[in-house]
N, C-alpha and C positions, 0 to 999 in steps of 0.2 A: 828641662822640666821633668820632673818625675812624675811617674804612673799615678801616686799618692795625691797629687796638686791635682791632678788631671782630673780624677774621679769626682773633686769637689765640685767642678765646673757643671752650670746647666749647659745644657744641651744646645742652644743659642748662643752662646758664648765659646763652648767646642769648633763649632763651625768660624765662629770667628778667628780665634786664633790660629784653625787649620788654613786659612785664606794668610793671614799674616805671617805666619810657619814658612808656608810656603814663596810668598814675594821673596824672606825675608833671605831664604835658600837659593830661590833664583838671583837674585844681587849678589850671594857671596861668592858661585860659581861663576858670574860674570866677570866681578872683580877679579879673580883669583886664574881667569882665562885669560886678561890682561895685564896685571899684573901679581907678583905672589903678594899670595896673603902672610900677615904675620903670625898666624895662628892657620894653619889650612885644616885643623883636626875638627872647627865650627862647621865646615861642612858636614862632618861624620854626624855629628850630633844633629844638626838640624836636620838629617834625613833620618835619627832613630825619632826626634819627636816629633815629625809628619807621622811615622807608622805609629806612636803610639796616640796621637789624635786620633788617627783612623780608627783605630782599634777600636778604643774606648766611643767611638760615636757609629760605628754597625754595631757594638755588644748592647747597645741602648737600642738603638732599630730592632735588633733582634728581638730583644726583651718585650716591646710595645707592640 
C-alpha cells in the first residue's frame, strides 16, 4: 500500500487496517516460522506498511 492510498483514508478506517496490517503480519511470520514462505519478501512489506499506518494516523493526532 502506498503513502498516497493511505492519506485518502478517514481516520476510522486507518485504524482499521492497521489491526488487519498487523494479524495479517503476525500469520505470515507464523507461517514462515513453520514452514517457508514462497515469497518471504511480504514480510518486509507488511512491516513498511504497519509504519506507514502508524505514521499517517499520529500526523493526524498531531494535527487535531
Amino acid at each position: 500500500m502506498k503513502a498516497a492510498e493511505i492519506r485518502e483514508f478517514s481516520l476510522e478506517d486507518l485504524k482499521e487496517k492497521l489491526d488487519e496490517a498487523i494479524a495479517q503480519h503476525k500469520s505470515l511470520v507464523l507461517t514462515h516460522a513453520v514452514s517457508q514462505l514462497e515469497n518471504p519478501i511480504q514480510i518486509r512489506e507488511g512491516r513498511k506498511t504497519i509504519a506507514r499506518l502508524k505514521t499517517e494516523i499520529k500526523s493526524r493526532e498531531l494535527k487535531a
